[in-house]
N, C-alpha and C positions, 0 to 999 in steps of 0.2 A: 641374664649373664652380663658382667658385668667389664666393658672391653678395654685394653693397652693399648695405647698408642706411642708406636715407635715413630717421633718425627725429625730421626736423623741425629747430626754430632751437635753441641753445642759449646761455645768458648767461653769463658768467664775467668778473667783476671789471664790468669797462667794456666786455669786446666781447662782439659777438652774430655766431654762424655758426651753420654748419650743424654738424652732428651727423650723422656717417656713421660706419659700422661695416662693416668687415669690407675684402677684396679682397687684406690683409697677414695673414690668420689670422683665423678666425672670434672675433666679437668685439671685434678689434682695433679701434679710433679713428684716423681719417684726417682729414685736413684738403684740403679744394681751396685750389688757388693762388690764387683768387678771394678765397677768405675771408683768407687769408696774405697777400695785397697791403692788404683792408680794414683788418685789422689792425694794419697797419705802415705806415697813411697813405702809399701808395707805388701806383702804377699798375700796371693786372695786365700790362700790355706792358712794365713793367720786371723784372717777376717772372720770369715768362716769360724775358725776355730774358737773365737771370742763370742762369735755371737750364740755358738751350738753351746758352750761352757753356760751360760747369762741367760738359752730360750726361753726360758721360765719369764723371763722380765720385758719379752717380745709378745705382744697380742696380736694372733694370727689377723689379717684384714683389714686391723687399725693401724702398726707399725712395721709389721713384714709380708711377705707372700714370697710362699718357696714357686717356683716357677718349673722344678723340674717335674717333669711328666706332664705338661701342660702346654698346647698349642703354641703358646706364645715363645715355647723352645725352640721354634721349627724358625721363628722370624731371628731370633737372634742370633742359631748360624748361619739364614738365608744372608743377614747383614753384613757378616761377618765379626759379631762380635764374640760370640764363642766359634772355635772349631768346632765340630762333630764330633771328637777324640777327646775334648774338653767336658762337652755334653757328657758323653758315656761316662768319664771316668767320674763327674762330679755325684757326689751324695744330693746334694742341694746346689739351690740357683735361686739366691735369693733378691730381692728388691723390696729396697728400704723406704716407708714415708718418711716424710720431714720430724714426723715424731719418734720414728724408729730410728732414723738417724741421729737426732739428740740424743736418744738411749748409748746408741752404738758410742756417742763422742763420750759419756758419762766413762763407760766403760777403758775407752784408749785412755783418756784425760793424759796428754798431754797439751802444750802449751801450741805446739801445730795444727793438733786437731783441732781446739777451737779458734783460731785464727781461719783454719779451711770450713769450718762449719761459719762462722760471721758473714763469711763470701758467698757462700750457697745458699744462704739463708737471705739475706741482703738483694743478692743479684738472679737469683734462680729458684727459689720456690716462692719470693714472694712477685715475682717477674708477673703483670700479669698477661702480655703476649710478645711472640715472639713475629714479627714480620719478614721474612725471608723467601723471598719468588724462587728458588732453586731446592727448596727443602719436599719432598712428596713424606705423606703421611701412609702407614700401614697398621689396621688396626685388628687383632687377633683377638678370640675370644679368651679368657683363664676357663681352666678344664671347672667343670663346676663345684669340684670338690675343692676348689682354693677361693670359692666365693663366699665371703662372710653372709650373705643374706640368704643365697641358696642355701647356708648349712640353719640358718636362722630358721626358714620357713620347714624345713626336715626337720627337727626338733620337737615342733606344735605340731 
């Protein structure tokens, strides 16, 4: 199973998210569509709604992972970054790779998204560590039916 790690806020330029690691290859940098609507002054029910309208052009495990109904829901109210009432009410809880993010900027194509995508890309997925003595790490499994490999090896 393959694990997330939540290791806390992160800054870069003029935005602040989260900082999560792993679920597209260990190590790899993800982004929730929460922080990607923050980002891009845009509501997470229109993010959402761009990405459910386009799923078809999203590859579960390579570019996205719905997170809801999966362990790693439990850290991201513990964090505070969803509510609980957030949680319930949403369909999906998604978290984008760095590939699923370019999909997602194809998609808005405006002139700010990729100005915000050059920054993220530049400064945070290609980052390759962060040294921060105040930061603690928590790492949660994905339920196993959001694991590309687990559904790999169910298959054969």
């Amino acid at each position: 199973m393959m694990d997330l790690i939540l290791k806390g806020k992160i800054s870069i330029d003029d935005m602040e998210f989260n900082h999560i690691e792993g679920g597209f290859g260990k190590g790899r940098r993800s982004i929730l569509a929460k922080d990607i609507a923050d980002i891009h002054d845009r509501e997470l029910r229109e993010i959402n709604e761009r990405i459910n309208v386009n799923r078809i052009r999203f590859k579960d495990g390579i570019d996205i992972i719905n997170l809801k109904g999966t362990e790693f829901e439990i850290g991201l109210t513990d964090n505070g970054i969803y509510t609980q009432n957030a949680v319930n009410r949403s369909r999906n809880i998604y978290l984008l790779s760095e590939r699923g993010y370019a999909k997602l900027l194809k998609i808005l194509e405006d002139d700010f998204a990729w100005e915000q995508y050059e920054k993220l890309v530049d400064n945070y997925f290609n980052m390759r560590e962060i040294i921060t003595s105040n930061q603690t790490s928590k790492s949660l499994p994905i339920a196993p039916n959001n694991n590309p490999l687990q559904q790999q090896k169910e298959k054969t």
